[in-house]
Structure formats: C-alpha cells, structure tokens
Backbone bond lengths (Angstrom), bond angles and torsions (degrees), N, CA, C in turn:
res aa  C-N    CA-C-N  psi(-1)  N-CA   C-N-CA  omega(-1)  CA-C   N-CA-C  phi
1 X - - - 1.454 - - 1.524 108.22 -
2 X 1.566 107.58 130.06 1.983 92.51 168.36 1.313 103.12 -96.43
3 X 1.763 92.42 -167.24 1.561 101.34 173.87 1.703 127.74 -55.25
4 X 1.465 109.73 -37.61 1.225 101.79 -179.89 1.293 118.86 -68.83
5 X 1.084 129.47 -17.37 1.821 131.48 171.75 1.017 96.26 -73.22
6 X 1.601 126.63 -84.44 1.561 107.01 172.70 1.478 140.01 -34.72
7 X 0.828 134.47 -37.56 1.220 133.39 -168.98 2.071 92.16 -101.33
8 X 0.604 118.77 11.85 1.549 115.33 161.58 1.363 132.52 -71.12
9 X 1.592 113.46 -27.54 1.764 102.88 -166.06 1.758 81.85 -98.94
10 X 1.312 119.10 -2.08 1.741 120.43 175.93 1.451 99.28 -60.31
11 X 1.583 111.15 -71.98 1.419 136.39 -176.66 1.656 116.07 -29.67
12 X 1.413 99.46 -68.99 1.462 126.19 -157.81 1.879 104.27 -78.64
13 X 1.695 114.41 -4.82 1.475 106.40 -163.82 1.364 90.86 -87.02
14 X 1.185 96.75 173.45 1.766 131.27 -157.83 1.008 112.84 -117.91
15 X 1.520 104.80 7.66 1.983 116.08 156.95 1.018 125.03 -42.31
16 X 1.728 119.67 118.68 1.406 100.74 -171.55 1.623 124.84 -55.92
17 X 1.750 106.93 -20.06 1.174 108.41 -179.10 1.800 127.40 -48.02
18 X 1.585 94.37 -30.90 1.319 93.97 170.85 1.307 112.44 -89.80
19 X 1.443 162.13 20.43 1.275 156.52 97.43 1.617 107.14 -20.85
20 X 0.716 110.64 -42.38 2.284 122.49 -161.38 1.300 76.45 -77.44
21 X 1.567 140.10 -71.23 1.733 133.68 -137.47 1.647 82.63 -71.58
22 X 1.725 129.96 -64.79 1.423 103.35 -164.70 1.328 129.43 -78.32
23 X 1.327 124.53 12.17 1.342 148.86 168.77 1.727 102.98 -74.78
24 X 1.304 117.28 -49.05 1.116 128.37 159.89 1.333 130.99 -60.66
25 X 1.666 113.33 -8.50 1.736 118.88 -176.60 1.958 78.99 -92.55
26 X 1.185 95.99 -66.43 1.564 113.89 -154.03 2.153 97.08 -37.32
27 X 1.525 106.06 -32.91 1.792 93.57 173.94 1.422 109.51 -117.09
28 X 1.106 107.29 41.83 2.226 108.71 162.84 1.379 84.00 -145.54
29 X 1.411 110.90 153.82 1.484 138.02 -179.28 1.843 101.42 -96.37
30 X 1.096 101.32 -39.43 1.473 135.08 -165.09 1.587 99.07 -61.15
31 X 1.535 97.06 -67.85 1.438 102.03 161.21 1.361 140.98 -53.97
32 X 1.353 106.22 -40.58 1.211 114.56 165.06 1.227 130.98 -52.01
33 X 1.416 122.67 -55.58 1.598 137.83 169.60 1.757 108.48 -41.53
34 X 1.504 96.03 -40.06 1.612 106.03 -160.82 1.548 96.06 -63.87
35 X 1.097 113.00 -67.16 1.729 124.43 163.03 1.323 101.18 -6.65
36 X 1.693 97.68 -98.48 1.186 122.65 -176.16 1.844 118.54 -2.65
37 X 1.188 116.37 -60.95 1.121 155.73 -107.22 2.149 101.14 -137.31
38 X 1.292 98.04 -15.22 1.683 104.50 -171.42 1.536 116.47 -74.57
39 X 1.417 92.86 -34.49 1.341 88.97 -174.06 1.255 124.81 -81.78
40 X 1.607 125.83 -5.70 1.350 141.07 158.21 1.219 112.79 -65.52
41 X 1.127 114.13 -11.81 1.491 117.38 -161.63 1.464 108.79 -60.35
42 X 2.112 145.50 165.24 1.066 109.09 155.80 1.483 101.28 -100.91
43 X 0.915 147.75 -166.23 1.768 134.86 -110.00 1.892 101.86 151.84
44 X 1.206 121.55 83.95 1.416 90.65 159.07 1.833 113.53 -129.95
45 X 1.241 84.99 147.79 1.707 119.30 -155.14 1.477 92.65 -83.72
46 X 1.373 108.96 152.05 1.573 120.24 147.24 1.707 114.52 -70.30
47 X 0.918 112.59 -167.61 1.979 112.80 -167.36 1.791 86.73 -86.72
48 X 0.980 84.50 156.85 1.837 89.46 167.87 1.061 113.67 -91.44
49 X 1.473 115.34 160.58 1.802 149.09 177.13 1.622 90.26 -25.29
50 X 1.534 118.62 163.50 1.306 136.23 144.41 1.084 113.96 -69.49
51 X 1.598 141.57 157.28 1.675 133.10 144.34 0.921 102.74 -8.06
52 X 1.289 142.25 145.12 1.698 127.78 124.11 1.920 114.26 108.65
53 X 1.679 87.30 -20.97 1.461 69.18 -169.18 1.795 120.91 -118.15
54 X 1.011 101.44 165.16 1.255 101.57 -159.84 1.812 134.45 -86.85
55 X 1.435 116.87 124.44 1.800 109.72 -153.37 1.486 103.93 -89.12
56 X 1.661 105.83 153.56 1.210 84.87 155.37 1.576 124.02 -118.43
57 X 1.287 126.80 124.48 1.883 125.01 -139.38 2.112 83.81 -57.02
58 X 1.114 121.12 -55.93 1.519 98.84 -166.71 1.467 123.15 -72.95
59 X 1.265 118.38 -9.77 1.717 110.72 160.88 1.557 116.66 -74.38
60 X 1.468 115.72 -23.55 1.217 124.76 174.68 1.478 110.47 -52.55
61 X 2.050 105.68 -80.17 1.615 103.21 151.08 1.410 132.59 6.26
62 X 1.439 111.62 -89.19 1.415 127.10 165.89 0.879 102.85 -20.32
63 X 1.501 146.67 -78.38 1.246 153.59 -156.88 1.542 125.18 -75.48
64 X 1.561 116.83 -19.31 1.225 119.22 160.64 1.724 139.77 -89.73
65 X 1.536 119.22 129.89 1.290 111.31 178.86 1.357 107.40 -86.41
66 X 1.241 124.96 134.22 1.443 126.39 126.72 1.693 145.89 -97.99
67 X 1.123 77.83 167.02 2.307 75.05 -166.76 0.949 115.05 -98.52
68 X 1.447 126.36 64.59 1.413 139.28 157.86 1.629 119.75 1.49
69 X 1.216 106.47 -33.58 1.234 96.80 -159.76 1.649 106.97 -115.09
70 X 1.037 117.77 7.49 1.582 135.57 168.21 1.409 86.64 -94.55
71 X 1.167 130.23 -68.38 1.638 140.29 -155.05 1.717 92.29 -57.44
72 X 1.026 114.85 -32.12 1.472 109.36 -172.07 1.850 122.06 -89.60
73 X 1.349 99.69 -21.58 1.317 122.25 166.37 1.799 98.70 -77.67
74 X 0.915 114.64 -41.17 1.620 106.76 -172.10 1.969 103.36 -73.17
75 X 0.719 124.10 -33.95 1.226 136.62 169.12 1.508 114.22 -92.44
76 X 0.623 139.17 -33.64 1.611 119.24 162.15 1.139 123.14 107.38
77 X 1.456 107.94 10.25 1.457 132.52 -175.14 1.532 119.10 -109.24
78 X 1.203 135.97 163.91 1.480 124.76 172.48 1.562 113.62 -74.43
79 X 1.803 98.86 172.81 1.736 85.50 -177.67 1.453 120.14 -91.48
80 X 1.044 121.08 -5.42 1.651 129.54 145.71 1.298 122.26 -56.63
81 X 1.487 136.28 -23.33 1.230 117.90 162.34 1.449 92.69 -107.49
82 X 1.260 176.02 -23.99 0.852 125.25 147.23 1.684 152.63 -56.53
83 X 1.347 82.65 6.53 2.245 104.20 167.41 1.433 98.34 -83.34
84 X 0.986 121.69 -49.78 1.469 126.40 172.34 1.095 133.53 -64.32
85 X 1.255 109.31 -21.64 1.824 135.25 157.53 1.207 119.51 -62.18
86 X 1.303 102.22 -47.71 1.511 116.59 -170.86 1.754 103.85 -69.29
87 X 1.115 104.30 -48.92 1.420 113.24 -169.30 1.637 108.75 -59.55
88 X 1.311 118.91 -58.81 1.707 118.00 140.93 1.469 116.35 -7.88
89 X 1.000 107.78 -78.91 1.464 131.22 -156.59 1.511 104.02 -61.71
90 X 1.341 114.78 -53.44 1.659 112.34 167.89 1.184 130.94 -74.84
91 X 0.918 112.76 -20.52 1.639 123.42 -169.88 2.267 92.06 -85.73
92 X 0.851 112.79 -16.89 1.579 123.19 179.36 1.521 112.16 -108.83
93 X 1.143 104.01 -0.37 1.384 94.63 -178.46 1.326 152.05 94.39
94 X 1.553 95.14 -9.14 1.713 122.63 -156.57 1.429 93.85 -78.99
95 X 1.267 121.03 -47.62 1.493 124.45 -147.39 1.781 112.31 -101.63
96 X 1.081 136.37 140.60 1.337 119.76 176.19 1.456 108.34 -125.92
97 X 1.433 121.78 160.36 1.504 116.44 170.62 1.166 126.14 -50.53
98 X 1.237 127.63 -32.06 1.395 136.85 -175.60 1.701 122.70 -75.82
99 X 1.648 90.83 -5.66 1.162 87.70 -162.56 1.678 134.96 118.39
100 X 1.252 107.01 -35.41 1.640 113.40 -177.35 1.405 106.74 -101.88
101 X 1.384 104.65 -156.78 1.559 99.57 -162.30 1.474 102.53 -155.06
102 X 1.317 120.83 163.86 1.607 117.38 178.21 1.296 97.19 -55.05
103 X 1.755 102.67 157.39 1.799 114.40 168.01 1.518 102.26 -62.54
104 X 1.368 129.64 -35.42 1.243 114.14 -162.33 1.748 114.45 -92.43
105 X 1.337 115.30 4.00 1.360 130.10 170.27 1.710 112.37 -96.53
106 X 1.233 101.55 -35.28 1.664 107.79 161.62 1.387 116.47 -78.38
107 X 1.188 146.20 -27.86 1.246 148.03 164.37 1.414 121.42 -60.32
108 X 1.533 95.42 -35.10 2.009 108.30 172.94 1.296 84.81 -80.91
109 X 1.506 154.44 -46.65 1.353 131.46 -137.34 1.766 89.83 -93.22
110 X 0.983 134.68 -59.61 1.431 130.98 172.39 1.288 124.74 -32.60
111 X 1.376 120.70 -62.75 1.606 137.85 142.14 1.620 103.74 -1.79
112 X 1.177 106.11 -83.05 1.259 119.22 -164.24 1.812 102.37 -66.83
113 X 0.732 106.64 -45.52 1.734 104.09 -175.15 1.265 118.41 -80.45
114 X 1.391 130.87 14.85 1.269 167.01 145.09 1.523 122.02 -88.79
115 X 1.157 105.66 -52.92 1.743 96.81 157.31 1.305 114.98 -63.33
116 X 1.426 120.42 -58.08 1.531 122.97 -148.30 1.994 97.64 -76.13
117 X 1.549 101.96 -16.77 1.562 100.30 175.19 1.734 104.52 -70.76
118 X 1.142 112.40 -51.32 1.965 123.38 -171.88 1.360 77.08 -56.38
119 X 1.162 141.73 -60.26 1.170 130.46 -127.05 1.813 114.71 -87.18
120 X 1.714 106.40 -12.79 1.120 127.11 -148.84 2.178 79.49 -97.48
121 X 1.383 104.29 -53.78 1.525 131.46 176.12 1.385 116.34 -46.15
122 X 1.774 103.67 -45.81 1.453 96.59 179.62 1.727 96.71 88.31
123 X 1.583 117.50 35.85 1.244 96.42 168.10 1.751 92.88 -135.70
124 X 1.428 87.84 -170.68 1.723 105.16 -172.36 1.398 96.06 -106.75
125 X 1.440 115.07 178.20 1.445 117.13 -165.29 1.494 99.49 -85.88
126 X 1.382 123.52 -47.63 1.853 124.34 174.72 1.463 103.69 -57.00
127 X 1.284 141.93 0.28 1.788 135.96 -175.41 1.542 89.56 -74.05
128 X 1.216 120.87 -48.82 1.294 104.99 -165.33 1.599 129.71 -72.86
129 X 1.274 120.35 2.70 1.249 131.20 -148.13 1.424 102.52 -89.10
C-alpha cells in the first residue's frame, strides 16, 4: 500500500475539522500560499503502511522531515512563518505527509485560482465554454 491509499480516508473525511482548516486558507494569505505551494515541497517519508494495516497520521508526522526553507521560498514567505504555517496547517488537517491536501482545501485552492485567473482576463465564468 503507498501513502496515497493510506492517507486517503484522512483526506477525503467529512470532519468538520477539515471544513475549519479550508475556512482557514480562504482568510490568511499566509496560509493560503503555504497550501498552495505543499505539494512541491521536498518531503521525505518513512516507507509506507503494509496492505491492511492500520496508520496512525501523528506518528507518521513524527517521522517526517520537511524543508522549511525551500517551502518558504516557494511561497514567498519567511521560514519562520512557514514553521508556523505548517503547524496551522497540520494540526487542521489541510496538509498531509505525502504531500496532498484535504478535498475541501483543494477545492478552495482551485476555486480561487480560477477566479483570480477570469478575473486577471477580464472574463465571466460562461466565456469559456
């Protein structure tokens, strides 16, 4: 099994908590970028789960580095707020080891980069059709 199977019923749940983390992209900029910006991140993982067996998302954590300071250059922010970002960001749910992010933090991040594109264009959402 890899990470993305595992770390899927994390992603995909209907916890309200993950409503709160992209509720939380949609009013910080800070946050947002960080999002934005995760899955470039470099990231290295412990080995993944067996078939069958079962993770637990914060011992996983524990076990992963990230590079703050690439992640912070990719976002545009210093590397102190993005440590502080990060910590946000996981503790809500948004962010995963692997890299991806709740559906409902990717749905705000698309959303938005779809408006702010029409919006950059000067078109309406039916122009493109």
């Amino acid at each position: 099994m890899g990470w993305a199977e595992a770390l899927l019923p994390y992603r995909a749940s209907d916890d309200p908590q993950g409503f709160l983390g992209a509720a939380l992209l949609a009013q910080d900029q800070t946050l947002f970028r960080l999002a934005a910006t995760w899955p470039r991140v470099k990231k290295f993982l412990p080995p993944p789960p067996g078939p069958g067996e079962e993770i637990d998302l914060e011992k996983v954590w524990e076990q992963v580095r990230v590079d703050f300071d690439e992640w912070a250059e990719l976002a545009q922010i210093s590397t102190l707020a993005a440590i502080r970002g990060f910590q946000v960001l996981k503790a809500n749910r948004v962010v995963f080891p692997d890299g991806s992010l709740s559906h409902q933090a990717e749905a705000l991040l698309k959303k938005e980069a779809a408006g702010r594109f029409l919006g950059k264009m000067n078109l309406k959402p039916g122009d493109l059709k």
